[in-house]
C-alpha positions as CSV (number, residue, x, y, z in Angstrom):
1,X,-12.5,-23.2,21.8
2,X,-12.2,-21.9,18.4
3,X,-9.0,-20.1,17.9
4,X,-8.0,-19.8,14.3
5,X,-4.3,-19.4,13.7
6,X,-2.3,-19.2,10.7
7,X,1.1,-19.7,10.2
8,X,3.5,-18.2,7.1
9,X,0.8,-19.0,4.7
10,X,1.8,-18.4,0.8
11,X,-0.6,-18.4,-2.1
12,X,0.5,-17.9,-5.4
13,X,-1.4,-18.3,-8.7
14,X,1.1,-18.6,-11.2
15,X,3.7,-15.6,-10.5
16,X,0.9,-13.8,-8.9
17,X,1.8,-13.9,-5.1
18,X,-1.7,-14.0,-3.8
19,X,-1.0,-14.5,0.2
20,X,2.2,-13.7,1.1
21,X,3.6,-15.1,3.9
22,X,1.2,-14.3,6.2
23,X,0.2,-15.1,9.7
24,X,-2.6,-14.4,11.9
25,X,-4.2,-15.3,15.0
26,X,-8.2,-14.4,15.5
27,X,-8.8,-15.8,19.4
28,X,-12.0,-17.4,20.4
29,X,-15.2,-15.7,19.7
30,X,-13.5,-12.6,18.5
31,X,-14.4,-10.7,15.2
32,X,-11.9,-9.8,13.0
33,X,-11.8,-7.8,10.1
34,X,-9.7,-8.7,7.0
35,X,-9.6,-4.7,5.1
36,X,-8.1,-4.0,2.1
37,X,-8.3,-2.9,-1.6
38,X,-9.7,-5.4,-4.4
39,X,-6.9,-8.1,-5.6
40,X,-5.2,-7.3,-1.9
41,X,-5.3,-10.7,-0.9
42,X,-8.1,-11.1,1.8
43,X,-10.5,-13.5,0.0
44,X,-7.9,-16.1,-1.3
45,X,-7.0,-15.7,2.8
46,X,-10.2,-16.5,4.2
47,X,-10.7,-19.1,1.5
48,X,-7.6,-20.7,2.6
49,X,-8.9,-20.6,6.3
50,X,-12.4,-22.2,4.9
51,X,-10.8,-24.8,2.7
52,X,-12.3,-23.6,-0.3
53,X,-8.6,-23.2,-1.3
54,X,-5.3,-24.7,-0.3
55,X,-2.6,-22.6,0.7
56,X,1.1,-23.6,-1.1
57,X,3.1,-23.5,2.7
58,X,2.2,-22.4,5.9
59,X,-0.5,-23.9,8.5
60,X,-3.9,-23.1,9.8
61,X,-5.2,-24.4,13.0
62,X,-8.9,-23.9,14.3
63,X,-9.2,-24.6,18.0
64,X,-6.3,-27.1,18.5
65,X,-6.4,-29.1,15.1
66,X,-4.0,-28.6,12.1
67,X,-6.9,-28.0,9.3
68,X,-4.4,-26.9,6.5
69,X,-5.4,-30.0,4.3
70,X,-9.2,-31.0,5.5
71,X,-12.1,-30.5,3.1
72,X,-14.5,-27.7,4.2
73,X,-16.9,-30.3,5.7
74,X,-14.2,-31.3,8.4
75,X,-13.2,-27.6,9.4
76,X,-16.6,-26.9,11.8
77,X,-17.2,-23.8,9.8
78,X,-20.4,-21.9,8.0
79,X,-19.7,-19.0,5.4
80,X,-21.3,-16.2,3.5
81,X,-20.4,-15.4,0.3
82,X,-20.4,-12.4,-1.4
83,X,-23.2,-13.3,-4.3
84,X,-24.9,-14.6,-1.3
85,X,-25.2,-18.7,-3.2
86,X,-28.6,-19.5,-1.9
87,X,-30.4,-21.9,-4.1
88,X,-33.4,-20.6,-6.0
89,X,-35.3,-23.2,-6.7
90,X,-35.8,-24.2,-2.8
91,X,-38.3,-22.4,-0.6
92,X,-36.3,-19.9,2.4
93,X,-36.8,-23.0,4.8
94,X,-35.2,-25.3,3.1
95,X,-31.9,-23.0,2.3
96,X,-31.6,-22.1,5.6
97,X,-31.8,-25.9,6.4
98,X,-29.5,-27.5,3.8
99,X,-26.6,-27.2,6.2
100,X,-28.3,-29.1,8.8
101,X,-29.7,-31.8,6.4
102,X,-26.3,-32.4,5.3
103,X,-24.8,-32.7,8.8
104,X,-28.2,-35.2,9.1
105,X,-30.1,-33.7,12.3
106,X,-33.1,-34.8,13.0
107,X,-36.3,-33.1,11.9
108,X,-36.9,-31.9,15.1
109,X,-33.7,-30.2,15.5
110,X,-33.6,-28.3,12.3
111,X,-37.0,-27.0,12.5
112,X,-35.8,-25.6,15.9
113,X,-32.5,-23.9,14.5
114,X,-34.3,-22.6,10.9
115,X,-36.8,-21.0,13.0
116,X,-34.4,-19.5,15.5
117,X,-31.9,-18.1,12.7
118,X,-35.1,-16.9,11.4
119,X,-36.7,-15.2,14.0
120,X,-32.6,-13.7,14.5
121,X,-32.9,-12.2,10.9
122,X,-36.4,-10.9,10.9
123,X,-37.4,-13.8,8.2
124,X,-40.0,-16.0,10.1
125,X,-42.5,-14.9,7.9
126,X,-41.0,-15.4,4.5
127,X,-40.1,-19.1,5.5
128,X,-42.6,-20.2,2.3
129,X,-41.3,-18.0,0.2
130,X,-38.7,-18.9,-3.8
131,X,-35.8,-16.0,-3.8
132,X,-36.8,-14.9,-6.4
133,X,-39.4,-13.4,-4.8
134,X,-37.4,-11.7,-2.3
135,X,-34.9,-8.2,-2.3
136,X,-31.7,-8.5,-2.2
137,X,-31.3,-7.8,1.2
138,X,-34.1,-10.7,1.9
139,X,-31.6,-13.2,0.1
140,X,-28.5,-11.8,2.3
141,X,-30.3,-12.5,5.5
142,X,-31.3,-15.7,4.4
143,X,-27.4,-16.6,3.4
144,X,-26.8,-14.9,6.9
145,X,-29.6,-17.4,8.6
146,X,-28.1,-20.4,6.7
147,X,-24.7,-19.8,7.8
148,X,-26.0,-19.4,11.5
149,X,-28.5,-22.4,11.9
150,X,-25.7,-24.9,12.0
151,X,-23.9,-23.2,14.8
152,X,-20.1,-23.6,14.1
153,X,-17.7,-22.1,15.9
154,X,-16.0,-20.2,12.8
155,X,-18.5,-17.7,10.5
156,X,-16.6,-16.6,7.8
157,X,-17.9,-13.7,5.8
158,X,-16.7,-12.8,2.5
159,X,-18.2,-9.2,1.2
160,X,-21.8,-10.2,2.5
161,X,-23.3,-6.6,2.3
162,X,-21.3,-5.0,-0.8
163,X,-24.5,-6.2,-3.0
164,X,-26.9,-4.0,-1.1
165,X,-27.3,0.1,-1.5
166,X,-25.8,2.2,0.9
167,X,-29.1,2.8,3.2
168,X,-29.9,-1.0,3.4
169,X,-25.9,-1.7,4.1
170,X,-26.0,0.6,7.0
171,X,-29.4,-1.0,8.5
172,X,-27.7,-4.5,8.1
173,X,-24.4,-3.8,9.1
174,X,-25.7,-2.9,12.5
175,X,-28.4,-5.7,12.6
176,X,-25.4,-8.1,12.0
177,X,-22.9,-6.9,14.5
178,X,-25.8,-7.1,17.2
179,X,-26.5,-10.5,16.0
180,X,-23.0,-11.8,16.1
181,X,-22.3,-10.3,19.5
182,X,-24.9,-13.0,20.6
183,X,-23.6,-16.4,18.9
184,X,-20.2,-16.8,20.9
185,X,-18.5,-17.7,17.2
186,X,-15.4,-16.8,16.0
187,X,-15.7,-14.3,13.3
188,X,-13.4,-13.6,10.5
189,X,-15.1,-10.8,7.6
190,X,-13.8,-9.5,4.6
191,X,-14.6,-6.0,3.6
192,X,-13.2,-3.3,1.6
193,X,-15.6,-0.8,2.8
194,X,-12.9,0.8,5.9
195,X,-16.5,1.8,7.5
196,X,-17.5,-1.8,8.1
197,X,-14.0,-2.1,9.3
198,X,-14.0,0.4,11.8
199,X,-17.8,-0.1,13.0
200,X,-18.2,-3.9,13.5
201,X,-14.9,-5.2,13.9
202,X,-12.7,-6.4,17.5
203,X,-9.3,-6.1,15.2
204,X,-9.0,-4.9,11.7
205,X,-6.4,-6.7,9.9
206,X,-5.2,-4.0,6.9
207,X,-3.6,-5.9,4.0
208,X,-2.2,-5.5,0.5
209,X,-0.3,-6.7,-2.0
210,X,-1.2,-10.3,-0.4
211,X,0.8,-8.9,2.9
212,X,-0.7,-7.9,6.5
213,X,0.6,-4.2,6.9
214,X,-1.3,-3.9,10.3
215,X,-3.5,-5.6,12.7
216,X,-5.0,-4.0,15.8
217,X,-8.0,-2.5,17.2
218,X,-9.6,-0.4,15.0
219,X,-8.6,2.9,16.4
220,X,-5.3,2.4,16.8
221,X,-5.5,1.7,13.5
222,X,-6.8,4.8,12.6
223,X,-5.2,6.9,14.7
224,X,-1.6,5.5,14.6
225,X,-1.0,3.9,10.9
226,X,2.3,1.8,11.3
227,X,2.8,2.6,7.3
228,X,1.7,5.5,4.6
229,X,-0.5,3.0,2.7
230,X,-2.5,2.3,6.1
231,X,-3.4,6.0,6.8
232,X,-3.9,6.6,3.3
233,X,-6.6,3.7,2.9
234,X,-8.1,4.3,5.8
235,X,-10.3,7.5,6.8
236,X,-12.8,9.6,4.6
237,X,-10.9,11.7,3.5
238,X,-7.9,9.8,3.9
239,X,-4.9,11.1,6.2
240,X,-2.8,13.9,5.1
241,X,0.5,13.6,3.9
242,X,3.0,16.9,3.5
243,X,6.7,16.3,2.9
244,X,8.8,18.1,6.0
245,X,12.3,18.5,6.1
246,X,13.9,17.8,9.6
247,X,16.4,20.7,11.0
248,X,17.6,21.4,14.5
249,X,19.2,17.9,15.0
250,X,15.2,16.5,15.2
251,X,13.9,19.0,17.1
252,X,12.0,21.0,14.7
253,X,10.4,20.6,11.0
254,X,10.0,22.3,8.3
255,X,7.0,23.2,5.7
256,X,8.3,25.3,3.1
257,X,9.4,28.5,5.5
258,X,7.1,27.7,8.0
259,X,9.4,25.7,11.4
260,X,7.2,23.3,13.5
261,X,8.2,22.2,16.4
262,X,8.8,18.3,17.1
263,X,7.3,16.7,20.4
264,X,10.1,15.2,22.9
265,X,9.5,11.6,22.5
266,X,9.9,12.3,18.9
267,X,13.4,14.3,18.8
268,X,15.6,11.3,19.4
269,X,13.8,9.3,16.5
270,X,13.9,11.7,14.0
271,X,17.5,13.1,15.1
272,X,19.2,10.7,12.4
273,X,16.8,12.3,9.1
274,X,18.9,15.6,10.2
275,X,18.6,18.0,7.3
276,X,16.1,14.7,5.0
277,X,12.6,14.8,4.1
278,X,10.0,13.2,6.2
279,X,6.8,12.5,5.7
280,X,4.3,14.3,8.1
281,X,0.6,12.3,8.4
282,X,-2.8,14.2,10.0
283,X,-5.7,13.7,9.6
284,X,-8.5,16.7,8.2
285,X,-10.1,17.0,11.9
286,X,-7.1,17.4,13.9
287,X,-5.8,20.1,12.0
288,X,-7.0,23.5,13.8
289,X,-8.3,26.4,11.2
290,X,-8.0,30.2,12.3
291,X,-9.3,33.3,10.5
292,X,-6.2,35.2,12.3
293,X,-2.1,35.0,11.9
294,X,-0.7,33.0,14.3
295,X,2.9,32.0,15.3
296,X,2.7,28.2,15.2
297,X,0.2,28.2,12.1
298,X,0.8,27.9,8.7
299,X,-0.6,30.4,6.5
300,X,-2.6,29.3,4.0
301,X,-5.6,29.8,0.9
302,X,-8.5,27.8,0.8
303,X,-9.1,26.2,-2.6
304,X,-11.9,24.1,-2.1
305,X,-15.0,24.4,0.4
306,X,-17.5,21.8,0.8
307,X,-20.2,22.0,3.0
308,X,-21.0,18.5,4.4
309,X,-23.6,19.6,6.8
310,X,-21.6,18.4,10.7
311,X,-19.1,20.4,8.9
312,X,-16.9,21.8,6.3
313,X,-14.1,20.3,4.2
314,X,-11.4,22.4,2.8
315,X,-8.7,21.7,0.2
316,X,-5.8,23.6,0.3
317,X,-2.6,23.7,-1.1
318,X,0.4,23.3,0.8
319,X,3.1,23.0,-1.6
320,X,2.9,20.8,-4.2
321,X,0.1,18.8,-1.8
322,X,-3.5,19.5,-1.5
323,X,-4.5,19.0,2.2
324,X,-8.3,18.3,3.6
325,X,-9.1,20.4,6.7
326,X,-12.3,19.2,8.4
327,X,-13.6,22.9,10.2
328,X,-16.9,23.5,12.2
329,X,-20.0,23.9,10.2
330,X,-20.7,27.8,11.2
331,X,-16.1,28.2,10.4
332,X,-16.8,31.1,7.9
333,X,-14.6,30.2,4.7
334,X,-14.4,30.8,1.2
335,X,-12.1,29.7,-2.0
336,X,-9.3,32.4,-2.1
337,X,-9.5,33.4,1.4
338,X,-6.4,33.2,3.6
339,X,-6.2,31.1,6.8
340,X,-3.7,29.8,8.8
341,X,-3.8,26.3,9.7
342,X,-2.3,24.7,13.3
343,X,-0.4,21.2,13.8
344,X,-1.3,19.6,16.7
345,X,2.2,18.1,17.5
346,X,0.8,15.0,18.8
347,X,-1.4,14.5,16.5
348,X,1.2,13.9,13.9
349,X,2.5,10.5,12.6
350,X,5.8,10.8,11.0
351,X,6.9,8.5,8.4
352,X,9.6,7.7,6.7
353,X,9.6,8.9,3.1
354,X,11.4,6.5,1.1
355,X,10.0,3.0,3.1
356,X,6.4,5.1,4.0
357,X,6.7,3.2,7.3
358,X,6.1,4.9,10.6
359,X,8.9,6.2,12.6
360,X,8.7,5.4,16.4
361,X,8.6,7.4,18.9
362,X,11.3,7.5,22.2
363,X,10.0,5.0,24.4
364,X,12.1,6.5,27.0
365,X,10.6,9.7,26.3
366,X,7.3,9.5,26.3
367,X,7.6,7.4,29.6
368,X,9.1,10.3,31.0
369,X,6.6,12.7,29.5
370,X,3.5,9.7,31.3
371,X,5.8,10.0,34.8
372,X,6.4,13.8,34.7
């Protein structure tokens, strides 16, 4: 077993709170996704985990033993680094071997596990070859091999694609989540790219400012943001935010002059902002566009269109905001035009305005509204 757990762990460099008090549990043989912006956090974590760094409190345990203070060498882990650290003056072979010479296997054995790890990669027949004589996403499957030839039950990942271009990132970043899906490791990868996130991860823990804002399967995580920052970071384009005051003792909204209505497991909630400002999350595809007045729409004028082929994106005003409205690719629109724009009321998250933390919904209503 290879369950990694950590406990309140702090990190501080200086008065730079690094990793604040964080804690984490990745079970055995899942893969988890640390996701956030540069300076977030998420390296100095999973350098904490891999002992290449030692946190200031807090524990970390993999499988049933309290690693917090062994070396690397003692932790059973491999890892690939960002600026992928193979060694350039050995052949592919021998880099993909030095974990194994270290640990002392026998001959035999490591030219069994190089070859495997580079038959998994699609390397067998650069084995010979100096990387310098390589691409860059030669070296990275090389790091990648090295890491898996020794077979530890924790892979830890730091950034391994962000060196490649985007076409060769996309090839890879499905290659690898096939490949990992057959090692049985624990997996824990850090990213800032939300689309690695979302495509190859079990979990997706979303941090910043050294904190863990949200941890849970990657479309919950997308489609129910616990806190403005989350919905903001994640999606392309990011979520929408408009400002709503609440009226009717919770049961409506309101946009400027425009009143929404607010679902039932969502009136008690909001009853107590009364007559305050919310804020009102969507994202740009669950907002419906129509070339015709409507009652529960919001009228509109386009600012911005931009044809992205599976469809359009609009930007449109809405206030002081500017909105993205993902419509169908044959949606005729045009900058200036009017439209009137529809809120799908459970497609809403509403946050709180001042904390930007999401507001929860009646449990006792939306069992009722399940039952009924």
């Amino acid at each position: 077993m290879a369950r990694i757990v950590v406990e309140n762990a702090v990190k501080r460099f200086g008065d730079f709170m690094a990793v604040n008090d964080v804690s984490l549990t990745v079970d055995d043989q899942e893969f988890v996704v640390l996701l956030g912006p540069s300076g977030c956090g998420k390296t100095t974590l999973l350098r904490a985990i891999a002992g290449l760094g030692i946190v200031d409190s807090g524990r970390i345990l993999i499988g049933s033993r309290d690693v917090t203070y062994l070396p690397p060498r003692d932790r059973a882990i491999s890892m690939v680094f960002q600026s992928y650290a193979i060694f350039p003056h050995m052949k592919v072979f021998d880099n993909i071997a030095f974990g194994l010479k270290m640990q002392k296997a026998p001959k035999s054995l490591i030219k069994e596990r190089v070859q495997r790890a580079a038959e998994l990669l699609h390397i067998e027949n650069l084995l010979e070859r100096y990387p310098g004589q390589m691409s860059g996403g030669q070296r990275q499957r090389v790091a990648v091999a090295r890491a898996i030839a020794v077979e530890a039950q924790v892979l830890l990942m730091d950034e391994p694609l962000s060196n490649l271009d985007a076409l060769l990132r996309l090839e890879m970043r499905a290659e690898l989540k096939s490949l990992l899906a057959t090692l049985n490791a624990t997996t824990i990868y850090v990213t800032h790219d939300q689309i690695e996130a979302m495509s190859m991860g079990d979990r997706i823990a979303v941090m910043n400012s050294g904190r863990i804002l949200q941890y849970d399967h990657p479309t919950r995580v997308y489609d129910q943001p616990l806190e403005q920052f989350v919905g903001g970071f994640i999606g392309n384009p990011p979520m929408n935010f408009l400002q709503a005051r609440v009226v009717e003792n919770g049961a409506a909204a309101q946009i400027g002059d425009f009143r929404l209505s607010v679902p039932p497991e969502m009136v008690v909630p909001l009853r107590s902002y009364d007559g305050a400002e919310v804020l009102l999350g969507i994202r740009a595809e669950n907002m419906e566009a129509l070339s015709q007045p409507a009652s529960d729409a919001l009228q509109v004028s386009v600012k911005v269109v931009e044809p992205l082929g599976s469809q359009n994106l609009l930007t449109i005003p809405v206030g002081t905001e500017l909105i993205k409205v993902a419509t169908h690719p044959d949606f005729e629109s045009a900058p200036g035009q009017d439209l009137w724009i529809r809120f799908p009321a459970r497609k809403i998250r509403w946050m709180d305005r001042k904390t930007g933390r999401a507001i929860s919904p009646s449990v006792e209503a939306m069992q009722a509204a399940l039952a009924s």
